[in-house]
C-alpha positions in Angstrom: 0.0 0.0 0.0 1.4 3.3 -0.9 2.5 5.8 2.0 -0.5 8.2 2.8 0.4 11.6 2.2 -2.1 12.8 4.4 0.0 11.3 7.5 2.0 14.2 8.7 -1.2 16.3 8.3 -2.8 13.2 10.7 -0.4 13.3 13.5 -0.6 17.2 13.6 -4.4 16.9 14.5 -3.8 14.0 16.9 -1.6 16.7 18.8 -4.1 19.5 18.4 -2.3 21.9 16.1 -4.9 23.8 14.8 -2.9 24.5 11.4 -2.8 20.8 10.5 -6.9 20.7 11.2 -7.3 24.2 8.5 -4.8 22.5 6.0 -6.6 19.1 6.3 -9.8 20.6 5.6 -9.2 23.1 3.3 -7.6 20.0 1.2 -10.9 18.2 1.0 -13.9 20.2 2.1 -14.5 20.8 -1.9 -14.0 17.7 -2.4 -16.9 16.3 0.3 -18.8 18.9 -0.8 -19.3 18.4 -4.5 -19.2 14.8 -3.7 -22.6 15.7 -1.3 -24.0 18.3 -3.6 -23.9 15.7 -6.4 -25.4 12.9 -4.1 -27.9 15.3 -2.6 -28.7 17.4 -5.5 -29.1 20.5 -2.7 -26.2 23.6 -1.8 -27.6 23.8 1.7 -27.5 20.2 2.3 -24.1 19.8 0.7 -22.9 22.4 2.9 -24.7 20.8 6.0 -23.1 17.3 5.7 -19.8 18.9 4.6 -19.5 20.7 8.2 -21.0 16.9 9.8 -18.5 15.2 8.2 -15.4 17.2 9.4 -16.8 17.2 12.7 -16.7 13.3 12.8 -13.9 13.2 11.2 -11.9 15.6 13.4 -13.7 13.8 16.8 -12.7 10.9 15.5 -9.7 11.2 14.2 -7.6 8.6 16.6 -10.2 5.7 15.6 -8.1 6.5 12.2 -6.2 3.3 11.9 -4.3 3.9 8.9 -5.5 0.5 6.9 -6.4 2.5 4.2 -5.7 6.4 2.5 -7.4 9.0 4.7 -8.8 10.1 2.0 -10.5 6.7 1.4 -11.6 6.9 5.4 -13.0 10.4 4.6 -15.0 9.2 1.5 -16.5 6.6 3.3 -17.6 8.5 6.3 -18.9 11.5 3.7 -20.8 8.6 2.0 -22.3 7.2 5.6 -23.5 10.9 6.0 -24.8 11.6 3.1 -27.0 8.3 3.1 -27.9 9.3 6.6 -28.9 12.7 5.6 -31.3 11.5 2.6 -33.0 9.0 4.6 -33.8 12.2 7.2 -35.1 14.0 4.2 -37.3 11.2 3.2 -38.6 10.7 6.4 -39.3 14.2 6.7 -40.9 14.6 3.4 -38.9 17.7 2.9 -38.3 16.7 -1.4 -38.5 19.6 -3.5 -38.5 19.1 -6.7 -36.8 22.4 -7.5 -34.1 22.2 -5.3 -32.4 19.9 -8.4 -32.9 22.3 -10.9 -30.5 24.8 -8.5 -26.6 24.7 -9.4 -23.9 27.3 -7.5 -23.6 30.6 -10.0 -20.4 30.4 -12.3 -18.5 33.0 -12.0 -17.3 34.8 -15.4 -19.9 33.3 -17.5 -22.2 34.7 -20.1 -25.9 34.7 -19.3 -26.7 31.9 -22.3 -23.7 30.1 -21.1 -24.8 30.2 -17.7 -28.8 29.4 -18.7 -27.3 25.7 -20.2 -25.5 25.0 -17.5 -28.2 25.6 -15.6 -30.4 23.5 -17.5 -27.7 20.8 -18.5 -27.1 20.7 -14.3 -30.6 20.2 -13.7 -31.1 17.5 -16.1 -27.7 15.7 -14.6 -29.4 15.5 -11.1 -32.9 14.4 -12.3 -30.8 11.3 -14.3 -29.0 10.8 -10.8 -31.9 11.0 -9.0 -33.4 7.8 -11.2 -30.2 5.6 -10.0 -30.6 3.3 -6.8 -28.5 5.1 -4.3 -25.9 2.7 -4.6 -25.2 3.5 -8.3 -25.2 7.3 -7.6 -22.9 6.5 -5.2 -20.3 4.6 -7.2 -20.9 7.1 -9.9 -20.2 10.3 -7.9 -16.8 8.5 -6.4 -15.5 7.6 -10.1 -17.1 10.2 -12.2 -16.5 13.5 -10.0 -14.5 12.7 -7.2 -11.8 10.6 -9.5 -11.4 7.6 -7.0 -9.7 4.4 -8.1 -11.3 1.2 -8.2 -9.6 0.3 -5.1 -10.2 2.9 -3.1 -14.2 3.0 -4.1 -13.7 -1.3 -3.1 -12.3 -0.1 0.0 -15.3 2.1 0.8 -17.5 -0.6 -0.2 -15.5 -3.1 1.4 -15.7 -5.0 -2.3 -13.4 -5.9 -4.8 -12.1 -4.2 -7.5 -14.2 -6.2 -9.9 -17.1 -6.0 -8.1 -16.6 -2.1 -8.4 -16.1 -2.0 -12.1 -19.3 -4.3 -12.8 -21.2 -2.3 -10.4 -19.7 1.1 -12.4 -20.6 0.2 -15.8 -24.4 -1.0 -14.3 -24.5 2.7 -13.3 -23.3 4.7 -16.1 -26.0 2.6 -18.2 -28.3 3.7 -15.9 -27.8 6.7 -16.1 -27.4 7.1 -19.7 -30.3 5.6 -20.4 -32.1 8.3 -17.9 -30.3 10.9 -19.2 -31.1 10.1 -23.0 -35.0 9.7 -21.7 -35.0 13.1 -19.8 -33.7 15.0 -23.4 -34.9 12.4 -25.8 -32.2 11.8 -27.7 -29.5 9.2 -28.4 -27.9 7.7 -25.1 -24.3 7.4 -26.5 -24.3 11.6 -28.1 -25.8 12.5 -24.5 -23.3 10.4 -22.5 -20.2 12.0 -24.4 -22.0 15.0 -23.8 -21.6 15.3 -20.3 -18.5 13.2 -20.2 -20.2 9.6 -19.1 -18.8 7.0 -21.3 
């Protein structure tokens, strides 16, 4: 297993150094949070869980064993929470529809530009939405956040083939959603927004 990176950045928070806690999170809050905004198709919810999972993370910190990347540990514990916090939305009945059309404003771009985003975004979480929350799961870890095979196994606590069956299940799903939310070909659509 390769060295963790992350491990100097560990000990410092074992020994309370408050610089080693800002470094450590301001190395992967983005990450957790487009990872949660993705999975929860919500900004304010994203942001929510982001802030839960730090705090868990930081508390427990010394349960860290080290049998896997950190960033593996964090995934997994951002993927617990985000699970946790859909179920509390179901059971609260809170779903807007609307809330998945949403997407965070870009920043220097034109008004048409920013209109297709818009809409492009909206359709993206609608075809997520469609997914059993395992798929979107395994989606969002390959797709956005870039993980390996191994380290989504290692969240999963499956193999790498188990992974990459249950990955290519997923992006046909999702194509397939996609192409029916626009109506046109799945494989144009899927190189579209990149999900081939």
């Amino acid at each position: 297993m390769n060295e963790d990176d992350d491990a100097p950045l560990i000990e410092g928070c074992r020994r309370g150094d408050a610089r080693s806690y800002q470094r450590l999170y301001d190395k992967y809050s983005g990450k957790v949070y487009g990872f949660a905004r993705r999975f929860l198709g919500d900004e304010q919810h994203a942001e929510d869980v982001t802030q839960e999972v730090f705090l868990r993370v930081f508390r427990k910190l010394s349960t860290f064993r080290g049998d896997s990347r950190f960033s593996t540990w964090l995934f997994r514990v951002s993927l617990n929470s985000c699970k946790n916090k859909r179920r509390s939305l179901d059971r609260d009945q809170r779903f807007d529809p609307e809330r998945f059309q949403r997407s965070r404003p870009e920043a220097e771009a034109s008004p048409e530009r920013h209109i297709a985003c818009q809409a492009l975004q909206g359709r993206i979480d609608q075809a997520l939405e469609h997914l059993s929350e395992g798929q979107r799961s395994v989606l969002l870890l390959k797709a956005v956040e870039e993980l390996s095979y191994r380290e989504i196994g290692a969240i999963f606590g499956e193999s790498e083939n188990q992974i990459r069956g249950k990955l290519y299940r997923a992006r046909k799903a999702f194509r397939s959603a996609l192409a029916e939310l626009e109506g046109c070909p799945e494989n144009r659509l899927a190189e579209t927004v990149g999900v081939t």
